[in-house]
C-alpha positions, 0 to 999 in steps of 0.5 A: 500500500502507498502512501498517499496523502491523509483523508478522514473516514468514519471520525478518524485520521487515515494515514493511506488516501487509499483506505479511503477511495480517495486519491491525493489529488481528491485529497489535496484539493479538499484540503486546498478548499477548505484553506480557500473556503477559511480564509474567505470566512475570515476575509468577510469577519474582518470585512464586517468588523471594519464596516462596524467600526465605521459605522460605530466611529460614524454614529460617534461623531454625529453625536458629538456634533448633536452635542455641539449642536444642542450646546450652541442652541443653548448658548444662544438661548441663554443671550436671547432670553437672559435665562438659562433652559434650565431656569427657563424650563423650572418656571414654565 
């Protein structure tokens, strides 16, 4: 019997691809793939924990500009009305 690569038969690693039907070109290109098969998974996580990252860092910043936003409004307020919103809003 030749050594002929390794396959996988009932649970168990076989040392002879013949043991199993398979020849080592069957078996090469099984194991050629799962490496192709393996790194596009790990090409499309990374691709989504970019793309999450973008968006997390993108929703940041328009808060921080909502902030800004808010902080000017009341500023102008405080120079419009001579009170600031919390007084404003408590004597309502």
């Amino acid at each position: 019997m030749m050594l002929q690569g390794i396959c996988d038969a009932n649970g168990t690693t076989l040392l002879f691809a013949s043991e199993c039907g398979k020849s080592i070109l069957d078996v090469a290109e099984a194991e050629r793939n799962r490496v192709v098969e393996k790194a596009n998974a790990m090409r499309l996580y990374n691709e989504t924990i970019e793309n999450l990252a973008k968006e997390l860092d993108g929703n940041k910043k328009g808060l921080h500009d909502e902030l800004k936003l808010l902080d000017t409004v009341r500023k102008v307020q405080v120079i419009v009305t001579g009170k600031s919103a919390k007084r404003a809003c408590s004597h309502a």
